[in-house]
C-alpha positions as CSV (number, residue, x, y, z in Angstrom):
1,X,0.0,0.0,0.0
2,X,2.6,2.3,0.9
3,X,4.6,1.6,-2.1
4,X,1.8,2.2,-4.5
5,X,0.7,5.7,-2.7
6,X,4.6,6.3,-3.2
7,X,3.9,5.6,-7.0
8,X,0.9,7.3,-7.5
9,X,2.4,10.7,-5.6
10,X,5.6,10.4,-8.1
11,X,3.2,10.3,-11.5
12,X,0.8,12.9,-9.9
13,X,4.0,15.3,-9.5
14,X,5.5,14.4,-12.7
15,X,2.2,15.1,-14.7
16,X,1.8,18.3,-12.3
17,X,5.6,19.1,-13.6
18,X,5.1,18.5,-17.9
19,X,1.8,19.8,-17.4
20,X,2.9,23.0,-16.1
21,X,6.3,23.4,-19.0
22,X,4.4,22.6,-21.8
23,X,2.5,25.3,-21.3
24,X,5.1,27.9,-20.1
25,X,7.8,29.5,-22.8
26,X,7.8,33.0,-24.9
27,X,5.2,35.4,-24.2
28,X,2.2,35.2,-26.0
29,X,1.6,38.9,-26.8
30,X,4.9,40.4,-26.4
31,X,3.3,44.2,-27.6
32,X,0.4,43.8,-25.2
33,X,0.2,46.8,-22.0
34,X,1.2,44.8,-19.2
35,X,-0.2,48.2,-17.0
36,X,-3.7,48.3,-16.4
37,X,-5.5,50.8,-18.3
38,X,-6.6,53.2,-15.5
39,X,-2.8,53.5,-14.6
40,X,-1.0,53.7,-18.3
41,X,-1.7,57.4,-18.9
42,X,0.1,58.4,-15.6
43,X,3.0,55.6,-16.2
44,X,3.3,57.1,-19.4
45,X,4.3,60.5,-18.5
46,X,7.4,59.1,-16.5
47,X,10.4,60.1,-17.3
48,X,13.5,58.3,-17.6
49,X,16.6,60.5,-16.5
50,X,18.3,59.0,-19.5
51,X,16.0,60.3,-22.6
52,X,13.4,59.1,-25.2
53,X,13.9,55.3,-25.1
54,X,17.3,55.8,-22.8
55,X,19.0,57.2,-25.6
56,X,21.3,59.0,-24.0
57,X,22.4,56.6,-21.3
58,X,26.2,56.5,-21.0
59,X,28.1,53.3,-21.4
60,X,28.7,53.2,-17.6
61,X,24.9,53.8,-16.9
62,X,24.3,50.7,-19.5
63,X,27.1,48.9,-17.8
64,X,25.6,49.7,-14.2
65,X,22.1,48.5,-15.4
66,X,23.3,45.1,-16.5
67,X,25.0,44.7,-13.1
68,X,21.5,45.3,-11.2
69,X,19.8,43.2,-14.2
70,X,22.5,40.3,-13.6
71,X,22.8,40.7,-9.9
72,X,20.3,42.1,-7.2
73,X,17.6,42.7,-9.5
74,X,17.5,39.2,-10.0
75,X,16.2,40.0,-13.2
76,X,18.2,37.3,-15.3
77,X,16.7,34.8,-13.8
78,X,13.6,35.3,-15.4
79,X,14.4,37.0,-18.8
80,X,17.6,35.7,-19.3
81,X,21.3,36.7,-19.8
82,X,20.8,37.9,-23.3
83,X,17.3,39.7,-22.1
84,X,15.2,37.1,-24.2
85,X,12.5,36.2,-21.3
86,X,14.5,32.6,-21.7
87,X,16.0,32.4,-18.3
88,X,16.1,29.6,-15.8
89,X,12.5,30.1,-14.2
90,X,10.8,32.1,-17.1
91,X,11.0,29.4,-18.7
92,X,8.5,27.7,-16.6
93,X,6.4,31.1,-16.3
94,X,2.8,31.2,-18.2
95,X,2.9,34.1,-19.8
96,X,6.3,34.0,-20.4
97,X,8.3,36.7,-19.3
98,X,8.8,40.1,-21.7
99,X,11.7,39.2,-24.5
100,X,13.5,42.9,-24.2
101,X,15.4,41.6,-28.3
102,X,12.0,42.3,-29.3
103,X,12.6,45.7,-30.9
104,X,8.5,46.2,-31.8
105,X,8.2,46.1,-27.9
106,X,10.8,48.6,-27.3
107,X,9.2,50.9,-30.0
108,X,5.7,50.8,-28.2
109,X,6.4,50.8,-24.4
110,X,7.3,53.8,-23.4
111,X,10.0,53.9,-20.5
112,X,7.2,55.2,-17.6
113,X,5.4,52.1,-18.5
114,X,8.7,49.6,-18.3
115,X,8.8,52.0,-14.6
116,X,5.7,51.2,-13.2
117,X,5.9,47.2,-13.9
118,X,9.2,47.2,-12.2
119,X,7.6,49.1,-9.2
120,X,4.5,47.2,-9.3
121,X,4.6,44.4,-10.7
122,X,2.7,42.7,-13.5
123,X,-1.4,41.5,-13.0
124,X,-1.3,37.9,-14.2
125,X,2.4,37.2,-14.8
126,X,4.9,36.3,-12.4
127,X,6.5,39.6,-12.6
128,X,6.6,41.0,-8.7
129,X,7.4,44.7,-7.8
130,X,11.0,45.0,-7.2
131,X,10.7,48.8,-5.6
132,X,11.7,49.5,-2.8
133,X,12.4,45.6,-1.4
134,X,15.0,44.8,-3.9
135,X,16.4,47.8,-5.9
136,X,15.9,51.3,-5.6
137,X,14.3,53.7,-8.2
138,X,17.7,54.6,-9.6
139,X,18.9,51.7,-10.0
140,X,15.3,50.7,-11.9
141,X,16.4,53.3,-14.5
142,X,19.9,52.1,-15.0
143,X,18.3,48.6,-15.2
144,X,15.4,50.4,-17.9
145,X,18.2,51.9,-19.8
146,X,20.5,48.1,-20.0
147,X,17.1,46.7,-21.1
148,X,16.6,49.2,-24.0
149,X,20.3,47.8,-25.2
150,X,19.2,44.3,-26.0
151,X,17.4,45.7,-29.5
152,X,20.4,46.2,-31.0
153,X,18.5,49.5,-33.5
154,X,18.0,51.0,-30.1
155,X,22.0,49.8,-29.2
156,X,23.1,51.7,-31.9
157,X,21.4,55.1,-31.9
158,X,22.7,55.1,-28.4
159,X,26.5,54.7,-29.8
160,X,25.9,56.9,-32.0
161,X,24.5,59.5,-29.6
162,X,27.3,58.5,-26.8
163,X,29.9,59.2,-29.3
164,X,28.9,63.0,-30.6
């Protein structure tokens, strides 16, 4: 008897487990609002300190965001080392975490937006707010700006704007 409850508990976690990955992976509609209507005007007008789409975010500022994004903004374990939403637990998350390569995002989420889901969370993902707790609001823009690198159009209008 006990052996078979032993069995039975295995298969009902293993099915629990493959149930639960093949339904996790890339988010579904990477250009949908993750901030709730009522709030997106008012996230919207946020600023970042670093310009329209974080253009002009030095190289240290980018280099300062990817230590927060790799480090105690735990970010990386969710959307990956190359920002692709393909880290260790997002790829068990359902809906899959943002992929910040995906330039059409960058070009419709403004950075207020990116602001308020890092303060607050996302409704229905398993995105939690990471200000004040984990990092501070400065440190949410430097992570903003190193997450506006991975589309590589945005990458290099900010070269080309850190070089003039």
């Amino acid at each position: 008897m006990k052996f078979s409850m032993k069995v039975l508990g295995m298969l009902t976690a293993a099915m629990f487990l493959t149930s639960g990955l093949a339904i996790a992976g890339p988010e579904k509609n990477p250009l949908k609002p993750r901030v709730p209507a009522k709030e997106r005007v008012k996230a919207k007008k946020n600023k970042s300190p670093y310009g329209k789409k974080s253009k002009k975010a030095s190289p240290e500022i980018i280099a300062e965001g990817k230590a927060i994004f790799e480090g105690k903004g735990t970010c990386v374990n969710c959307h990956g080392k190359n920002g692709d939403g393909q880290g260790p637990a997002g790829k068990v998350l359902n809906p899959g975490p943002r992929d910040f390569t995906n330039c059409k995002f960058h070009k419709k989420r403004k950075e207020g937006e990116l602001m308020w889901v890092i303060k607050n969370g996302s409704p229905g993902t398993g995105m939690v707010p990471l200000i004040p707790a984990t990092i501070s609001e400065e440190d949410a823009w430097k992570v903003i700006a190193y997450e506006r690198s991975f589309c590589d159009k945005i990458r290099k209008k900010m070269s080309v704007q850190g070089s003039s």
